[in-house]
N, C-alpha and C positions, 0 to 999 in steps of 0.2 A: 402405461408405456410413455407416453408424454412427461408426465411426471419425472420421471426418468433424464428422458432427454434435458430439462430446464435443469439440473444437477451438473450436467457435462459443460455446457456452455462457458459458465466461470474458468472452468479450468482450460478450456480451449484458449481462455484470454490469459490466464497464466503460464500458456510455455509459450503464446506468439510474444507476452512480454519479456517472457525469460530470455527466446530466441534472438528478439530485435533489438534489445535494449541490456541489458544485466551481460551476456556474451560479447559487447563490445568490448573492445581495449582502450580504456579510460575510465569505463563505470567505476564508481566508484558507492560498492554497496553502502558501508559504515556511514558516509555522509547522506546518501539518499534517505538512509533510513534514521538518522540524525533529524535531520528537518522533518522527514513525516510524522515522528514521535512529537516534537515542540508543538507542529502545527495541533495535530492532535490533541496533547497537554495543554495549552493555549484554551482551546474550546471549550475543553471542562474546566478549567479552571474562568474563566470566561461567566460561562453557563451556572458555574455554581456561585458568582458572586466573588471569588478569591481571587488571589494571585499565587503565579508560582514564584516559587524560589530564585 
């Protein structure tokens, strides 16, 4: 049953984010998820000795 419960908790932080943040007027998704992708891309390319593009 525990096991259980530590499955929930993620998503519990996923609609207080959805709720507090993403439902504003101004979010703006495309760009948030622009920079998370680079930063992301960034580290493995990083990590693996390369450069991106």
């Amino acid at each position: 049953m525990a096991r259980r419960a530590v499955r929930v908790v993620p998503a519990l932080h996923l609609v207080e984010f959805a709720t507090q943040h993403v439902r504003q007027p101004g979010y703006d998704f495309g760009g948030q998820f622009e920079f998370g992708l680079d930063l992301i891309l960034d580290a493995l390319a990083a990590h693996h000795g390369g450069t991106r593009p």
